[in-house]
C-alpha positions as CSV (number, residue, x, y, z in Angstrom):
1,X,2.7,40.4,41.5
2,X,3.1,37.8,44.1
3,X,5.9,34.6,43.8
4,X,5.0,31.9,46.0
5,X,9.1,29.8,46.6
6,X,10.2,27.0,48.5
7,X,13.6,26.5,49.0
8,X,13.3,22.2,48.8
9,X,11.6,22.4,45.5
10,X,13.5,22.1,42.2
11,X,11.4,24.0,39.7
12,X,11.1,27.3,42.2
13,X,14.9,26.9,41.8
14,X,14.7,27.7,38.2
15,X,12.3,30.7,38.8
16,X,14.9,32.2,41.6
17,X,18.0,31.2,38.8
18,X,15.9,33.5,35.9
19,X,15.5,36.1,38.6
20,X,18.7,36.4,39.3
21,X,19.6,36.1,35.7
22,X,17.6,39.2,34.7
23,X,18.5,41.3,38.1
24,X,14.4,41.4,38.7
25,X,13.7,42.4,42.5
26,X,10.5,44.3,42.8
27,X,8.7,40.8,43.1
28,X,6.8,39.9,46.0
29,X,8.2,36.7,47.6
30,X,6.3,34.2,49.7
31,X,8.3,30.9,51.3
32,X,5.8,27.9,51.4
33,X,6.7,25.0,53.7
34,X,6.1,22.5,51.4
35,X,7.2,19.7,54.4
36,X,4.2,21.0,56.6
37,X,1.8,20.6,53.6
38,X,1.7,24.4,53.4
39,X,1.0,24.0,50.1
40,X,-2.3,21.8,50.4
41,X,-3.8,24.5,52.2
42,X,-7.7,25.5,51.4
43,X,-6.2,29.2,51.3
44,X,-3.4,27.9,48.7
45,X,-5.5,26.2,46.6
46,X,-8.2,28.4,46.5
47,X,-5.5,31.3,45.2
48,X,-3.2,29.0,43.2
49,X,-5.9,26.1,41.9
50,X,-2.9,23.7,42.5
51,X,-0.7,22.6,45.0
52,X,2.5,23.5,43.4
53,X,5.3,25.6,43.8
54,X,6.7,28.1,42.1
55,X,3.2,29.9,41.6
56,X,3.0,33.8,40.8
57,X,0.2,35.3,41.1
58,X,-0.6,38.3,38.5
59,X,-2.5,41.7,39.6
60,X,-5.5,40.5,38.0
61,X,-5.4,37.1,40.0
62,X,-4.1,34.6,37.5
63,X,-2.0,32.3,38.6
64,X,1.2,30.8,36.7
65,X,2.1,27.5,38.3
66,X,4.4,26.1,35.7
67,X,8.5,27.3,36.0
68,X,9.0,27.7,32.4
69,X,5.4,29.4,31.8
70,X,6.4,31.7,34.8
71,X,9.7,32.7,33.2
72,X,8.4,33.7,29.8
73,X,5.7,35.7,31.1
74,X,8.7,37.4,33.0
75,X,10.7,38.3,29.8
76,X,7.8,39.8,28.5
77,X,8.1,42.3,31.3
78,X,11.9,42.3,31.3
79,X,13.1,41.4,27.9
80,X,16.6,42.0,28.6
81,X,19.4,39.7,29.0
82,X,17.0,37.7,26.4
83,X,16.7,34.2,27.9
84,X,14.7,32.4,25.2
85,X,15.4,33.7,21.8
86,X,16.2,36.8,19.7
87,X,14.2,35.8,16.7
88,X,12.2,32.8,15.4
89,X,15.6,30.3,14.8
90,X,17.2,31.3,18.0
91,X,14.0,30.7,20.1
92,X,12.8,27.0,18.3
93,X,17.1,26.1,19.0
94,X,16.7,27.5,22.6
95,X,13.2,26.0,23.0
96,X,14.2,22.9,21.9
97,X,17.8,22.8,24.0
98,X,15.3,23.6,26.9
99,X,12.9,20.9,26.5
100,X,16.1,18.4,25.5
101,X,17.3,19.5,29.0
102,X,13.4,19.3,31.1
103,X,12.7,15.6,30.3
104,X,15.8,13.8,29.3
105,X,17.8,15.4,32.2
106,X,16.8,17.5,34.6
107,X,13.5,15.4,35.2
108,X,15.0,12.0,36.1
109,X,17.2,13.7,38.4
110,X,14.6,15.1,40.5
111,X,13.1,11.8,40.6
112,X,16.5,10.4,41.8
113,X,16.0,13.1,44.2
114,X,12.4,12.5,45.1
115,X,13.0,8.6,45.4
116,X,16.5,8.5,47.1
117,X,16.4,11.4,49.7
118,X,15.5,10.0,53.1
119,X,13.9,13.3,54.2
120,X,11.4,13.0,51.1
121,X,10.0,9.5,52.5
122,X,7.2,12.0,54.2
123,X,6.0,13.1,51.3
124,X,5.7,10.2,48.6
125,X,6.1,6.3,49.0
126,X,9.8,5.7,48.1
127,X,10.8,3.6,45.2
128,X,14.8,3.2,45.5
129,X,14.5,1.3,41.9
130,X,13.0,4.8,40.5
131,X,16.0,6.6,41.8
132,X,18.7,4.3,40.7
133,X,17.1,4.0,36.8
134,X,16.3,7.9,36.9
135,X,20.1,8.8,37.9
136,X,21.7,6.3,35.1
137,X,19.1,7.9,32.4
138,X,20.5,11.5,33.0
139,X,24.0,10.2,32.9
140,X,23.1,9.0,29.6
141,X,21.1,12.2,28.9
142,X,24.6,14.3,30.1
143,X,26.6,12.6,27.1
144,X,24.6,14.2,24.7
145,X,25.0,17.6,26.5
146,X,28.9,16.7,26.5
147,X,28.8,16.9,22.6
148,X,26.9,19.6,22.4
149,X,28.7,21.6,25.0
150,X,32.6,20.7,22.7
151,X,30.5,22.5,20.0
152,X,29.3,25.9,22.5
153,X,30.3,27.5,25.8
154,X,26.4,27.1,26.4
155,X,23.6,24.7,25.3
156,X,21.7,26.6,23.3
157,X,23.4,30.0,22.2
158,X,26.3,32.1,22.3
159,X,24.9,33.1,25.2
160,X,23.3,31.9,28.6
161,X,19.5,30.8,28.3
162,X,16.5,29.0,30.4
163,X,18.3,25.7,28.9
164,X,21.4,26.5,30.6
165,X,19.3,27.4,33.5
166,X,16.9,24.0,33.5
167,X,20.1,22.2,33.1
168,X,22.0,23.8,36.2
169,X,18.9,23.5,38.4
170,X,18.7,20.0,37.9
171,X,21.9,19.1,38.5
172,X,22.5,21.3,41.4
173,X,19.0,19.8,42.9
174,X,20.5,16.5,43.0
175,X,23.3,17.4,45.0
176,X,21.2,16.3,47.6
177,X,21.9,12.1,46.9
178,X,25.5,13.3,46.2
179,X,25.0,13.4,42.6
180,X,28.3,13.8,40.2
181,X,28.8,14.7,36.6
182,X,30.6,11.9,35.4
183,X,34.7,13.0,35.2
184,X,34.9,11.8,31.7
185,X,32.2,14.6,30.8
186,X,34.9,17.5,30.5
187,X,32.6,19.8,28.6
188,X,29.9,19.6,31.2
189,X,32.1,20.0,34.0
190,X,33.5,23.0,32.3
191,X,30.6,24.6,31.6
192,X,29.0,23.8,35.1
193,X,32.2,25.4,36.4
194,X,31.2,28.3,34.8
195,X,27.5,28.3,35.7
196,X,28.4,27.8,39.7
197,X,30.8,31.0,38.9
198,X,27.7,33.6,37.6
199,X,26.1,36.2,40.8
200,X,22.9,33.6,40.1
201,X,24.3,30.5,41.2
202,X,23.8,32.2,44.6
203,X,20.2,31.8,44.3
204,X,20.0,28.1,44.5
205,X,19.4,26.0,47.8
């Protein structure tokens, strides 16, 4: 199997976050420069069928272009630390906790990202409107997090999981406009205390 990364991209930093997580290193990595278009290449598109990163490419040729769709299909090959769900309950809480953090979190930030960056001007028409109204709706999004995390030292389980892990990736992507989790948020700053602590923290930017 082949991964196709990019360091600038938030969603590769998920995949590299999971692999980490899981201690998987027999995977064949490729660095795309997504900032010389690498990734709207004929040869990329005719091998991914979409100019997005992460991709991994299966022996057989298929190709997995979605982060979360990616990291199942890894815990079927390396089911353990389990990452989404011991048994049917666990995996709809995780599942849910993990979609809870994708749109009403972790999204918005990368479009704070995406719309506020100055080095992201070359790619994409800037809206600074987007990225002001994206970064308030995730620190609305973070309060709900806040209650959940007084309940849990993690989001979804007594344990780490991909919601932690779309969770931390977001936040730690928007780093780059000097984003802050709000000081008042003590349960999210202790738990992203603890996340930045774990090996796979090192596999972010």
């Amino acid at each position: 199997m082949k991964l196709y990364d990019s360091r600038l991209a938030p969603n590769p930093r998920r995949v590299r976050w999971f692999l980490a997580e899981k201690g998987i290193e027999d995977l064949g990595i490729v660095q795309v420069d997504l900032m010389a278009g690498a990734h709207k290449t004929e040869e990329y598109l005719a091998e991914v069928g979409m100019p997005n990163t992460p991709a991994l490419i299966l022996d057989d040729g298929t190709a997995l272009t979605e982060s979360i769709a990616i990291c199942r299909y890894l815990e079927s090959l390396y089911p353990e630390p389990n990452m989404f769900g011991r048994d049917a309950r666990e995996a709809a809480v995780i599942e849910m906790w993990t979609r809870r953090a994708e749109l009403m979190a972790a999204m918005p930030l990368m479009q704070a990202v995406r719309h506020g960056h100055p080095a992201l001007a070359a790619l994409e028409t800037q809206v600074p409107e987007v990225a002001a109204n994206n970064r308030d709706m995730a620190v609305r999004a973070l309060t709900i997090f806040d209650s959940r995390l007084a309940q849990s030292p993690w989001i979804a389980a007594d344990r780490v999981t991909m919601a932690d892990g779309v969770l931390y990736s977001g936040i730690e992507f928007a780093r780059m406009v000097r984003f802050k989790v709000p000081e008042d948020m003590v349960h999210v700053t202790r738990w992203l205390a603890a996340m930045r602590d774990r090996p796979s923290a090192k596999a972010g930017g």
